[in-house]
C-alpha positions as CSV (number, residue, x, y, z in Angstrom):
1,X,-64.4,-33.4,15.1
2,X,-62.0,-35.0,13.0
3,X,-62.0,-34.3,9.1
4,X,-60.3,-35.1,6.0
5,X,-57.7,-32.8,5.5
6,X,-58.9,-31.5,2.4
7,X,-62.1,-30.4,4.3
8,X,-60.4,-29.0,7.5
9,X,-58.5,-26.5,5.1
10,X,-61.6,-25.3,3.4
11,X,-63.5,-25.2,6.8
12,X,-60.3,-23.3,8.1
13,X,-60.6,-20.5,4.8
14,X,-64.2,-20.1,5.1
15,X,-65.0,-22.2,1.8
16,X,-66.5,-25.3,3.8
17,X,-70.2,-23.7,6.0
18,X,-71.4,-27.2,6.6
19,X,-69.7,-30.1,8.2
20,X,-71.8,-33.2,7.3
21,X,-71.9,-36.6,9.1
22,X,-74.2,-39.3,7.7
23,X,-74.5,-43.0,8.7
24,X,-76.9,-46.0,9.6
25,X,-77.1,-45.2,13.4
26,X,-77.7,-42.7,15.8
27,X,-74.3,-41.9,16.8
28,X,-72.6,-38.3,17.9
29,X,-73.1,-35.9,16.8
30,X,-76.6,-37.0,16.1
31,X,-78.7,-35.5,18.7
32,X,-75.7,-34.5,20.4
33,X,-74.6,-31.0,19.7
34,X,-76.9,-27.6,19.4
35,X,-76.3,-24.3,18.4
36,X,-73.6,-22.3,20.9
37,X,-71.5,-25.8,20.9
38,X,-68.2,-25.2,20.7
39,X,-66.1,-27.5,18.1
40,X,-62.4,-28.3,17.5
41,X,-61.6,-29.4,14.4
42,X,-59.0,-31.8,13.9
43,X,-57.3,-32.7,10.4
44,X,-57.2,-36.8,10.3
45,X,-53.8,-38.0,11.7
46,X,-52.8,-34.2,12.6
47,X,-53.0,-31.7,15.8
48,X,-55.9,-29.7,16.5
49,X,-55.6,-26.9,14.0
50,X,-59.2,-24.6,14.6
51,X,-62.0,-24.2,16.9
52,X,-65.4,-22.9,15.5
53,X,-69.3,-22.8,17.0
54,X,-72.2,-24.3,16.1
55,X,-74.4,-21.8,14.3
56,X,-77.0,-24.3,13.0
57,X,-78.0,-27.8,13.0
58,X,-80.5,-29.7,11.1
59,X,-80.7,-33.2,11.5
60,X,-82.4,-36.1,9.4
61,X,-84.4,-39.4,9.7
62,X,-85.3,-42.5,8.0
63,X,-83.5,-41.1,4.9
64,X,-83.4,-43.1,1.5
65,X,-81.0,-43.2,-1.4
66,X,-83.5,-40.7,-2.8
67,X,-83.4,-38.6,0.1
68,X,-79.7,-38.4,0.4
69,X,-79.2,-37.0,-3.4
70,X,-82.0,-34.6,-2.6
71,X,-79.6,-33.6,0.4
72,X,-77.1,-33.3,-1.8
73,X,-79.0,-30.8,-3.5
74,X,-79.8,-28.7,-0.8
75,X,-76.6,-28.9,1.0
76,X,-73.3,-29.3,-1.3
77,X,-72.9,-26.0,-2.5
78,X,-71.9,-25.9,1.8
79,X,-70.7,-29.2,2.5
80,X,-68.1,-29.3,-0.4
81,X,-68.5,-33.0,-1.0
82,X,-67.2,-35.0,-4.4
83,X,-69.4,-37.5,-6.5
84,X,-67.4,-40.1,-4.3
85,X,-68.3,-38.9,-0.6
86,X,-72.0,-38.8,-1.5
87,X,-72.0,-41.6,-3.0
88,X,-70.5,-43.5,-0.2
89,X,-73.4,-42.7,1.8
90,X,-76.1,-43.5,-0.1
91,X,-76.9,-46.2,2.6
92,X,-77.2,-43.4,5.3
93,X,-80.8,-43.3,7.1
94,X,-79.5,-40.5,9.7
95,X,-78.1,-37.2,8.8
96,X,-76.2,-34.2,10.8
97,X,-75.4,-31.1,9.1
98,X,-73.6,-28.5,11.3
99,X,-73.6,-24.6,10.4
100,X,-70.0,-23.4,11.4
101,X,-69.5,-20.0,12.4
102,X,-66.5,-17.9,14.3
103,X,-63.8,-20.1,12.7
104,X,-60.4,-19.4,14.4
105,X,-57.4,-21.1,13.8
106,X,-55.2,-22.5,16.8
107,X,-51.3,-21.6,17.5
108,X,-51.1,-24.4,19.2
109,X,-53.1,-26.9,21.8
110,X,-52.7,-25.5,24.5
111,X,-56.1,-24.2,24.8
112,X,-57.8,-27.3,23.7
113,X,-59.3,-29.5,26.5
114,X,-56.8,-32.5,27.6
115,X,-59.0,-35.4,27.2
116,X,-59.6,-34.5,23.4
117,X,-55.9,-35.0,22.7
118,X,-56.6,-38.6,23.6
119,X,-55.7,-40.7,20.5
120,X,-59.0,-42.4,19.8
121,X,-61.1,-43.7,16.3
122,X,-63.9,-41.8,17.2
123,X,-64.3,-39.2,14.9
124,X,-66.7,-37.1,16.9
125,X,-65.9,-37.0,20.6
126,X,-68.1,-34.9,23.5
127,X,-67.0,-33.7,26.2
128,X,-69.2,-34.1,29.7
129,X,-70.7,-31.1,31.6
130,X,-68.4,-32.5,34.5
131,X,-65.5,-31.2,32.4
132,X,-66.1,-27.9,31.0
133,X,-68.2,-25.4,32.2
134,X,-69.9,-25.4,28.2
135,X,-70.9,-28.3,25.7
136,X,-68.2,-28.4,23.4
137,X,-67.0,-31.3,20.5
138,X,-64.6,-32.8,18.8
């Protein structure tokens, strides 16, 4: 997954629990990752700098502007977001929050799977069961 890096350095401490990814459509990880994943997390315009697991996922449908501030309430003491984020998706109708758990920082790339280190503008990328023996993101 690629973050902010503001949020990849307080998912890397241990300050950031919840990586959360709101929009208007159905698109990864949305229905697309499950507890046991494996997840590399990416600072925006950076190397691969962690790898964590998916602990927990709840996921959200149909959502409102009233139902996103209610999410807010229930989830920012985890997600870490400012005034600003949340307010930028008050138009969501779909909602993934992810439960990180076993955050471990990288040395280096050398252990992260070749196709992720693909420059793309996806922010969430999968990997096929064709090419790891495990679901993992990124």
């Amino acid at each position: 997954m690629i973050v902010h890096p503001k949020y990849a350095s307080l998912i890397m401490t241990g300050q950031k629990l919840v990586e959360a990814r709101m929009g208007v459509d159905r698109r990864a990880p949305y229905n697309r990752v499950n507890p046991g994943d494996a997840i590399y997390i990416k600072p925006a315009n950076q190397s691969v700098i962690g790898k964590a697991t998916v602990h927990r996922v709840d996921q959200y449908s149909g959502l409102t502007s009233n139902d996103i501030d209610h999410l807010k309430r229930i989830y920012n003491d985890r997600v870490l977001g400012d005034d600003a984020y949340w307010a930028s998706k008050q138009d969501a109708t779909y909602a993934t929050f992810i439960t990180l758990t076993k955050v471990t920082m990288l040395s280096d790339e050398s252990t992260v799977p070749a196709s992720l280190l693909v420059p793309s503008r996806d922010a969430w990328r999968m990997l096929h069961e064709d090419q790891s023996s495990s679901r993992k993101a990124a």
